[in-house]
Jmol script that loads the backbone (N, CA, C; Angstrom):
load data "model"
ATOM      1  N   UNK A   1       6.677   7.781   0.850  1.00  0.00           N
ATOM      2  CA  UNK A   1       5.710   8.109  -0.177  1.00  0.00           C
ATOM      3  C   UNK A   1       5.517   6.875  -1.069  1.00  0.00           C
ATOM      4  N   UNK A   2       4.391   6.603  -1.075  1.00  0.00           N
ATOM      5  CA  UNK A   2       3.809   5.527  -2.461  1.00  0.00           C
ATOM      6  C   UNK A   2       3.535   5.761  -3.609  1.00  0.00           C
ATOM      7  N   UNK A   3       3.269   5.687  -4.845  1.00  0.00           N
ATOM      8  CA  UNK A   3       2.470   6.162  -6.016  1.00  0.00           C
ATOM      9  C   UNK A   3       1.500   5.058  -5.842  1.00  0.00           C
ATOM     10  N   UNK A   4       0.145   5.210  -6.636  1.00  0.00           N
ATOM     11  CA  UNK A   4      -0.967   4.450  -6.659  1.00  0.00           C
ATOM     12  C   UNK A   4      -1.938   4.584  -7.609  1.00  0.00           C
ATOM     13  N   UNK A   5      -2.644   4.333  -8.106  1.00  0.00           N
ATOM     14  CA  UNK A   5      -3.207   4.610  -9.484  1.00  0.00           C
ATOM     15  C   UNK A   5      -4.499   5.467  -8.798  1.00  0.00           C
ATOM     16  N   UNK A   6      -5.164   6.322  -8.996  1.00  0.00           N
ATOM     17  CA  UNK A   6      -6.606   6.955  -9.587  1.00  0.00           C
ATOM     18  C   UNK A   6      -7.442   5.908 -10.559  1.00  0.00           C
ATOM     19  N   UNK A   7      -8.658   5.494 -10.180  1.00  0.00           N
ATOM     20  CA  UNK A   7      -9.618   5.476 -10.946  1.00  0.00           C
ATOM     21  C   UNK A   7      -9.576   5.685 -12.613  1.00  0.00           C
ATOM     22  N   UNK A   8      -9.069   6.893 -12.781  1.00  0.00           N
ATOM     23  CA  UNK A   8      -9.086   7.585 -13.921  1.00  0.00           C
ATOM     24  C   UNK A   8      -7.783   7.497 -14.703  1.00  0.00           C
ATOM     25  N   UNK A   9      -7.304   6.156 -13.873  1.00  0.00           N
ATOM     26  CA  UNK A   9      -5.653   5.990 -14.813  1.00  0.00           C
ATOM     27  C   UNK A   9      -4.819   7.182 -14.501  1.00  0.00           C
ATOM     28  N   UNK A  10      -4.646   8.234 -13.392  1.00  0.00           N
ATOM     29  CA  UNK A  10      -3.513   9.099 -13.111  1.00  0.00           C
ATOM     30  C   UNK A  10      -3.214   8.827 -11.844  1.00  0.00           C
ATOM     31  N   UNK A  11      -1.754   8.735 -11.847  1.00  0.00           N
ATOM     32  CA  UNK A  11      -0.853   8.216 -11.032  1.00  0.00           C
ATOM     33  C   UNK A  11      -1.141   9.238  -9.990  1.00  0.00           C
ATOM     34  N   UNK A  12      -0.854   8.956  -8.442  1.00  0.00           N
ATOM     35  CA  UNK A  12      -0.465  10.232  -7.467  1.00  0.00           C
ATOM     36  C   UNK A  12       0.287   9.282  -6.576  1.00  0.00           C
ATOM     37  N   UNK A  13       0.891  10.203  -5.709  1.00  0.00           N
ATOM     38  CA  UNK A  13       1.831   9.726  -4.276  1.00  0.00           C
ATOM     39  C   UNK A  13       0.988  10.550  -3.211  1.00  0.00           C
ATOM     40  N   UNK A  14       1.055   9.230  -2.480  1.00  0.00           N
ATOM     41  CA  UNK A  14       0.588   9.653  -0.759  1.00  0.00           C
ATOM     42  C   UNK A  14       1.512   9.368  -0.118  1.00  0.00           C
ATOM     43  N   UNK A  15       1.158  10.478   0.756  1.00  0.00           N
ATOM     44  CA  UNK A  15       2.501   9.812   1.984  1.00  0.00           C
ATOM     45  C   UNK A  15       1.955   8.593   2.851  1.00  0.00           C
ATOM     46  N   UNK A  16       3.077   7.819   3.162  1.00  0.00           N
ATOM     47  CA  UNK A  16       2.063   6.519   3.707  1.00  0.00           C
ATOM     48  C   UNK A  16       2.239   6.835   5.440  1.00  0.00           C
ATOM     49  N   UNK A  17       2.555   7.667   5.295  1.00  0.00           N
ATOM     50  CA  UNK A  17       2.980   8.049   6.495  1.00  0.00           C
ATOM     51  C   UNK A  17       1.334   8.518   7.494  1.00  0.00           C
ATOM     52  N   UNK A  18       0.160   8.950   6.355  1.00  0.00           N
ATOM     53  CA  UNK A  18      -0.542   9.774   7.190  1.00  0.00           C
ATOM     54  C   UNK A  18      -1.747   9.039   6.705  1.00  0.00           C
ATOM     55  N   UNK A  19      -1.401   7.303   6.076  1.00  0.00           N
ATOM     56  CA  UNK A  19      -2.438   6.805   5.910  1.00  0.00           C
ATOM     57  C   UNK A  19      -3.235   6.401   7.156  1.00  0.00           C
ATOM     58  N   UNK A  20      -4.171   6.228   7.456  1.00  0.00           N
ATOM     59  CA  UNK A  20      -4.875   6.462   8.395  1.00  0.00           C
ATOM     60  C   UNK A  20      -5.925   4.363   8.285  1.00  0.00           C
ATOM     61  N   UNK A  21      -6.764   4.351   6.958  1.00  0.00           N
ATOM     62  CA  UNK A  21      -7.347   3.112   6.847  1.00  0.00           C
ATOM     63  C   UNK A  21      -6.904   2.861   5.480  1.00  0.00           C
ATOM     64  N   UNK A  22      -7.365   1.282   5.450  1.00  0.00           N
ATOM     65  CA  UNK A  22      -7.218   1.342   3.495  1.00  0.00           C
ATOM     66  C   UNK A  22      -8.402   0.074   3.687  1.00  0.00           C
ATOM     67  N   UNK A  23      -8.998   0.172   3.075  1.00  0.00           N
ATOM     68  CA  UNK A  23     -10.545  -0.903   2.444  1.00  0.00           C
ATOM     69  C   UNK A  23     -10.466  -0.668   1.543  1.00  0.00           C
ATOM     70  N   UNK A  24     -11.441  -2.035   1.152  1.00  0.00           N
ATOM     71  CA  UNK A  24     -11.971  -2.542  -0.095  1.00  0.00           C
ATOM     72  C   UNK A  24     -12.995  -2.306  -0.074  1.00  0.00           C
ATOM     73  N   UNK A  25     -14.202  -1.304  -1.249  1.00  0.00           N
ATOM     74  CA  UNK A  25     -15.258  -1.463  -1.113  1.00  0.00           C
ATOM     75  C   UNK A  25     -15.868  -1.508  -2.105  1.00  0.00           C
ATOM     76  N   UNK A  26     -15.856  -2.358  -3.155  1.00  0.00           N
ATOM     77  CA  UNK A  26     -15.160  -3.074  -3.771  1.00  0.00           C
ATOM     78  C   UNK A  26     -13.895  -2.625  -3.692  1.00  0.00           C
ATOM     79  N   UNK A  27     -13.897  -1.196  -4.732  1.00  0.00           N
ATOM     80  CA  UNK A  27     -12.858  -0.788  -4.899  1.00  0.00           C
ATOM     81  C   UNK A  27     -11.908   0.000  -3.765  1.00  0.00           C
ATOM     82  N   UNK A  28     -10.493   0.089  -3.803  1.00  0.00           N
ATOM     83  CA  UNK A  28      -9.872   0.039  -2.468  1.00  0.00           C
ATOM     84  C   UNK A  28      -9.911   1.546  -2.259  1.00  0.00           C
ATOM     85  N   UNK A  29     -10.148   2.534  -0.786  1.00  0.00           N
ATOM     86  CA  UNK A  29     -10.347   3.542  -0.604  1.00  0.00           C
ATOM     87  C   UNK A  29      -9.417   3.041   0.879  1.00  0.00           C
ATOM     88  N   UNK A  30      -8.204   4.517   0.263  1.00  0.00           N
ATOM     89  CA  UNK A  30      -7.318   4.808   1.291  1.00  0.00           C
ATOM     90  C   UNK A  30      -8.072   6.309   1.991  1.00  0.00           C
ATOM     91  N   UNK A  31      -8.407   5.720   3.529  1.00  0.00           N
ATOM     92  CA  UNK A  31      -8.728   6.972   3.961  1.00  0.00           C
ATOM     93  C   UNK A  31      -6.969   7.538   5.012  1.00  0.00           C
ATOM     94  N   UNK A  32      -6.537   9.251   4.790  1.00  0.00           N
ATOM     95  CA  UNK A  32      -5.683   9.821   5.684  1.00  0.00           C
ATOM     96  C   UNK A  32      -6.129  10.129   7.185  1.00  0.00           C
ATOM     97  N   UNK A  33      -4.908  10.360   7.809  1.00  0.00           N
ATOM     98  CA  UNK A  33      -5.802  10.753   8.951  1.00  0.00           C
ATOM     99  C   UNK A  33      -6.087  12.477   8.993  1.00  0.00           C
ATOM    100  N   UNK A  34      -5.581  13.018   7.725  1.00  0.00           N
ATOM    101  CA  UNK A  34      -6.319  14.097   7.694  1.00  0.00           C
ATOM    102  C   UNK A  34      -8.097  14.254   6.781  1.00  0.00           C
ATOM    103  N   UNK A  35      -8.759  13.234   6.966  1.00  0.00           N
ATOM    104  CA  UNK A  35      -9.713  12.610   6.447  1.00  0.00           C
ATOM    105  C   UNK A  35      -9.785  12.895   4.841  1.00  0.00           C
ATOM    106  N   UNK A  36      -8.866  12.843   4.422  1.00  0.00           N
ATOM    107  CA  UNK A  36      -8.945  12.595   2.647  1.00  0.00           C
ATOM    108  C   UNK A  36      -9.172  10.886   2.259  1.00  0.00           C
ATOM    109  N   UNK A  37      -9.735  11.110   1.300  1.00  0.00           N
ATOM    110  CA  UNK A  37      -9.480   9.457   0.896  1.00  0.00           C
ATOM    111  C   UNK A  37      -9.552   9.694  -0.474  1.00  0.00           C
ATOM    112  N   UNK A  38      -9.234   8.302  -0.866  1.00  0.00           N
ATOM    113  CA  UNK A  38      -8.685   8.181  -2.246  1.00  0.00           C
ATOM    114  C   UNK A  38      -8.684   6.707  -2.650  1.00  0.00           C
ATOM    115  N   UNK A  39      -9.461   6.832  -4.061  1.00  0.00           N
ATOM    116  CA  UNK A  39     -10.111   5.580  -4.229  1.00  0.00           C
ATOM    117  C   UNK A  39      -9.208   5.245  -5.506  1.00  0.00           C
ATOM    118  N   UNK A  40      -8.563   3.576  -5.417  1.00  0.00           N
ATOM    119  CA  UNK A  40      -7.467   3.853  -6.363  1.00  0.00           C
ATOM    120  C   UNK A  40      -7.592   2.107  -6.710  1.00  0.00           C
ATOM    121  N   UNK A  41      -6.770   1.710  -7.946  1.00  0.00           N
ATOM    122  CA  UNK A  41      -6.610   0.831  -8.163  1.00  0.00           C
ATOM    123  C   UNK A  41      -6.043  -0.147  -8.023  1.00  0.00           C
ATOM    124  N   UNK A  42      -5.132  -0.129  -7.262  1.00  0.00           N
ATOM    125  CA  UNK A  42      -4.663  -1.462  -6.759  1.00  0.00           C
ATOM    126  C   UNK A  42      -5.112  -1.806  -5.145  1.00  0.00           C
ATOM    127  N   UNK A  43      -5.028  -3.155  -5.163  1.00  0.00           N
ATOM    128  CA  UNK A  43      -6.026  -4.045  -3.928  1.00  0.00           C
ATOM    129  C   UNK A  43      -4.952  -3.316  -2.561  1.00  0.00           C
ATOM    130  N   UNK A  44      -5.846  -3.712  -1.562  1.00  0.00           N
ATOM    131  CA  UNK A  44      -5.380  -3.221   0.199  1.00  0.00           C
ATOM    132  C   UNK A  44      -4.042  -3.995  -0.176  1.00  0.00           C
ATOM    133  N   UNK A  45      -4.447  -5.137  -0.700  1.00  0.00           N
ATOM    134  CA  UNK A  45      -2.890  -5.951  -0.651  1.00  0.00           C
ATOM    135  C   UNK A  45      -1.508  -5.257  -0.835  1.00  0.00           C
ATOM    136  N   UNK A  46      -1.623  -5.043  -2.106  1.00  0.00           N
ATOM    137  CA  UNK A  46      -0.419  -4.100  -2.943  1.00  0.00           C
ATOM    138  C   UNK A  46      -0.636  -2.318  -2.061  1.00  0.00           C
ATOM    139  N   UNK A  47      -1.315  -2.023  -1.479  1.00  0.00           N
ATOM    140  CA  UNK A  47      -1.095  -0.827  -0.826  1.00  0.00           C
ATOM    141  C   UNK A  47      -0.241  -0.838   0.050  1.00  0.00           C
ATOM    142  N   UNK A  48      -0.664  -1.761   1.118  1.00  0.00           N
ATOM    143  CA  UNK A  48       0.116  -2.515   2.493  1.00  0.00           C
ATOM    144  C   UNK A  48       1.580  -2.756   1.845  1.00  0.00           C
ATOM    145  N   UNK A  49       1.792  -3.959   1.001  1.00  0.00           N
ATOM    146  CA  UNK A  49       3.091  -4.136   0.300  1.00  0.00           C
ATOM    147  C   UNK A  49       3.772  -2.825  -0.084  1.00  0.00           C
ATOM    148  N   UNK A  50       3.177  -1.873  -0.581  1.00  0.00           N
ATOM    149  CA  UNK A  50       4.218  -0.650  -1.351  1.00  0.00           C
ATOM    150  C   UNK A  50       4.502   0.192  -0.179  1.00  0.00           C
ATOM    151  N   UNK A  51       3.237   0.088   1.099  1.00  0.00           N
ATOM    152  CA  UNK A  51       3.731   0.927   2.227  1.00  0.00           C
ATOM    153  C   UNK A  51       5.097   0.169   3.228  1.00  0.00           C
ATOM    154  N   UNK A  52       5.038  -1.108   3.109  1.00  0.00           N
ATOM    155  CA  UNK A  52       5.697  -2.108   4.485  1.00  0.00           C
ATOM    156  C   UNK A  52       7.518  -1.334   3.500  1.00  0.00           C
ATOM    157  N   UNK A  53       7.207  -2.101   2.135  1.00  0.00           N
ATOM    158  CA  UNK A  53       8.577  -0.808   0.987  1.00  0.00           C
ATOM    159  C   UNK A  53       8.963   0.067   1.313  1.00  0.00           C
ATOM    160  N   UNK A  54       8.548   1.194   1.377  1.00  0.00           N
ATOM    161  CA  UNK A  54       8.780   2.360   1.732  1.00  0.00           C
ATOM    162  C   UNK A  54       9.571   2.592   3.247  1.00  0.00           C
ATOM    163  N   UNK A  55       8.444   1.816   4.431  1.00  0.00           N
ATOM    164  CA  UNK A  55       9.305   1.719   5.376  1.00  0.00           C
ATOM    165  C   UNK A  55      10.200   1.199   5.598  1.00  0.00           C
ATOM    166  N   UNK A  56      10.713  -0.198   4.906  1.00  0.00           N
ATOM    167  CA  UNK A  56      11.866  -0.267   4.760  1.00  0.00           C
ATOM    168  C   UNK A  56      13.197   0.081   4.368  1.00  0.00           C
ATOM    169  N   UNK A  57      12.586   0.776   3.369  1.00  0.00           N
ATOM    170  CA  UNK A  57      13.368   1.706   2.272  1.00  0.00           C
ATOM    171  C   UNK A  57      14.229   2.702   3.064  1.00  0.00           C
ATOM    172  N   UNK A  58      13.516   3.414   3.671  1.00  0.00           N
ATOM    173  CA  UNK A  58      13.909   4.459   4.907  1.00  0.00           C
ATOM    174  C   UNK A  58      14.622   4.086   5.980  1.00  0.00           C
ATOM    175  N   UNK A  59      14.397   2.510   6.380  1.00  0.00           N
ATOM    176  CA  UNK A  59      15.226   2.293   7.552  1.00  0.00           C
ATOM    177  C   UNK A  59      16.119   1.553   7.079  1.00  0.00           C
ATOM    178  N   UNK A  60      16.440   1.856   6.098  1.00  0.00           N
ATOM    179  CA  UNK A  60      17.822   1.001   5.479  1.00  0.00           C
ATOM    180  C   UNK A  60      18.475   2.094   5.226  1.00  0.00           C
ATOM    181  N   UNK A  61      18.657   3.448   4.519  1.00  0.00           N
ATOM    182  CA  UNK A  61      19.107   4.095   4.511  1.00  0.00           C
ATOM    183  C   UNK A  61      20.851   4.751   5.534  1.00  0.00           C
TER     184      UNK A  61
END
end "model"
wireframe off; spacefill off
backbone 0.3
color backbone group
């Protein structure tokens, strides 16, 4: 799971597990592969980075 900002300044967690795409259009829109998306504030960059985290996180465990 990631947290990621909203647009609207409120935090949420996705699982990165069921991220599906992440673009920039400008702003970055994570689409799931249960076709939700979610348009949030930090760049593909820092998405990728907090997801590659997570999986590590888990396989260190």
């Amino acid at each position: 799971m990631i947290t990621v900002t909203r647009l609207n300044d409120k935090e949420i967690v996705i699982n990165c597990e069921l991220i599906q795409i992440i673009e920039a259009n400008p702003d970055t829109t994570i689409t799931t592969t249960t076709g939700t998306k979610y348009i949030v504030k930090e760049s593909v960059e820092d998405v990728v980075a907090a997801a590659k985290r997570y999986k590590q996180d888990i396989h260190n465990i």
